[in-house]
N, C-alpha and C positions, 0 to 999 in steps of 0.2 A: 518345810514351811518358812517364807518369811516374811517379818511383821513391819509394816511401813508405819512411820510416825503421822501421817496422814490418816490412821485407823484401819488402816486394810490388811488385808492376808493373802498371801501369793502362795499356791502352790505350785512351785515350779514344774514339779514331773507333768503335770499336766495343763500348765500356764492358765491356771484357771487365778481371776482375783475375786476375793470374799470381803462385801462390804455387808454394814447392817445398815438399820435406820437412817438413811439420808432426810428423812420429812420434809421431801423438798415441796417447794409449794407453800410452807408453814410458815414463812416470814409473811406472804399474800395474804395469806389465811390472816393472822394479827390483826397484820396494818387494817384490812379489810375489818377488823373487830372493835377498831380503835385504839391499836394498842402502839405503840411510838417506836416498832421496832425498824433499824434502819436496812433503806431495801437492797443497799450492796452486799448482805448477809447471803443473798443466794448468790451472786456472783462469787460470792467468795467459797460456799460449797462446791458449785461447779469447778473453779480453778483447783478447789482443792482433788479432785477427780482427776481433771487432765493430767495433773503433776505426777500423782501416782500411776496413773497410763502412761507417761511416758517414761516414767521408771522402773517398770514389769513388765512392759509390754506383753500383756495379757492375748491369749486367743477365746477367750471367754471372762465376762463378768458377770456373776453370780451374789443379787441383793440379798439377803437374808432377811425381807419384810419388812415394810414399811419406808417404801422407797418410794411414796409421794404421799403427802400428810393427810391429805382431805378433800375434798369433791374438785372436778376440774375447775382449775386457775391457767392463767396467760402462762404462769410459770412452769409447765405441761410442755406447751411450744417453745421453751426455750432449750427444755433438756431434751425433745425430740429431733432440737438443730446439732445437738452433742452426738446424740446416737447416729447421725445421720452422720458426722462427721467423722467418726468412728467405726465406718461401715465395715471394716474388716474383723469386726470383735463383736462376738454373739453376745447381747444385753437378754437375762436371765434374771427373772425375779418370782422368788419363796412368798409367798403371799402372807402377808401379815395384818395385822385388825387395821391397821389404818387404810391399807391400800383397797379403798370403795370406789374406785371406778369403773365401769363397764369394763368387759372383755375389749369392746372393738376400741376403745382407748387405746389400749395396750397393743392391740393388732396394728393399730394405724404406724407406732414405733417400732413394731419386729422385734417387740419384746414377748421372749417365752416363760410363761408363767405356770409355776407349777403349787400345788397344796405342800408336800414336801418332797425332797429330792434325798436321792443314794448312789452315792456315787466312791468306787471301789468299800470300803470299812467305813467313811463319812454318811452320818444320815443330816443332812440340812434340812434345818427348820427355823420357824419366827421366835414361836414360842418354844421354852428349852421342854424338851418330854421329863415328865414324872418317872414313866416305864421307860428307857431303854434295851429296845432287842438285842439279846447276845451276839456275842463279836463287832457290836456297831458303836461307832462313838458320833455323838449328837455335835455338831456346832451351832450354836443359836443367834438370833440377836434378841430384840424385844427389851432385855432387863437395864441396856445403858451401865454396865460397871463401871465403878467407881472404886478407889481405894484409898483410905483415910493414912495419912503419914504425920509423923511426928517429929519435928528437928529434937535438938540437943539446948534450944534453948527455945523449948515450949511451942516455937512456932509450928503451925498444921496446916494444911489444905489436905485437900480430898481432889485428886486424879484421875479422867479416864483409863481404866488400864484393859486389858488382854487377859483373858484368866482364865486354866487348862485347870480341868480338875482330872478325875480318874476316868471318869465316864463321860465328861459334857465339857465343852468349852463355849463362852460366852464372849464374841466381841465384841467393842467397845462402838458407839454411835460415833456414825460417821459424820449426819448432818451437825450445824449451830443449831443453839435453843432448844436442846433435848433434853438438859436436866441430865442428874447423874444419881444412882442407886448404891449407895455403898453394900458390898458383898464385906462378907467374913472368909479370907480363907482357910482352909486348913492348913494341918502342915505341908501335908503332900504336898499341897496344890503349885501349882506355878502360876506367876503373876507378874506382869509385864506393866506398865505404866507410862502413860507418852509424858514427858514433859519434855520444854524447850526444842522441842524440835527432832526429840533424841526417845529412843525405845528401851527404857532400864529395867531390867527384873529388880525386885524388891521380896519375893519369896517363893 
């Protein structure tokens, strides 16, 4: 596996790429609410896709839910000129509570949508499972992790990161404006975090 600072996850053996929550649509959705978010915010989600596309060059993308925020917007038609431009790469999406739009939505893009997927030892899903079946390890999105750091002289912020536990791995939201959930990890755990541009473990 490798992990893009962009928020993605490449499995090479199988060139498959694993994004979560892109909520795209969700800047529409705002501004549409009154809310003063600015509208290159999706342009800049989008760029930020292409870049990681043409860095992995994937033969499959694989959402992890919630891979458009909320009821169809214009912003629909702009990611369906993406997928269309990308005709060579199977667009695949794990259905997550935000993603309420029709089937034929979805059909119109030649996007394949599944409840949850399995694939070799991975079981993809939105939501991370409570129960895990034996010999399966969960990757999820839905939770948006975060992880709280500390300098040496007091200062802190709180980081998207990547985070593998024993059974479940949670990755980080892909789209702006998703907000961040700080996890606790254990010691086992491993934990990845984007900043500057750059992909650092921290535990």
């Amino acid at each position: 596996m490798e992990l893009f600072p962009q928020k993605a996850l490449f499995w090479k053996k199988h060139r498959i790429l694993f994004l979560a929550d892109l909520h795209l649509g969700k800047v529409n959705h705002f501004r549409k609410s009154g809310f003063p978010v600015p509208s290159k915010a999706n342009d800049h989600n989008l760029e930020l896709l292409l870049d990681v596309v043409s860095l992995a060059k994937p033969s499959r993308i694989i959402c992890l839910g919630d891979l458009f925020h909320s009821h169809y917007n214009p912003e629909w038609e702009v990611f369906g000129e993406v997928v269309k431009h990308l005709s060579g790469i199977s667009f695949e999406l794990v259905m997550g509570n935000h993603d309420i739009m029709s089937e034929r939505q979805y059909e119109r893009k030649g996007i394949k949508v599944y409840d949850e997927l399995t694939i070799d030892s991975f079981l993809l899903t939105h939501h991370p499972m409570e129960e895990i079946p034996e010999n399966l390890y969960n990757i999820a999105g839905h939770i948006h992790p975060g992880v709280h750091l500390v300098g040496k002289g007091r200062q802190s912020m709180t980081l998207p990161c990547f985070y593998f536990g024993a059974r479940q791995a949670y990755l980080p939201a892909f789209g702006m404006f998703t907000g961040l959930a700080r996890i606790a990890p254990k010691k086992e755990d491993k934990v990845f975090v984007v900043a500057d541009n750059k992909i650092l473990m921290v535990a």
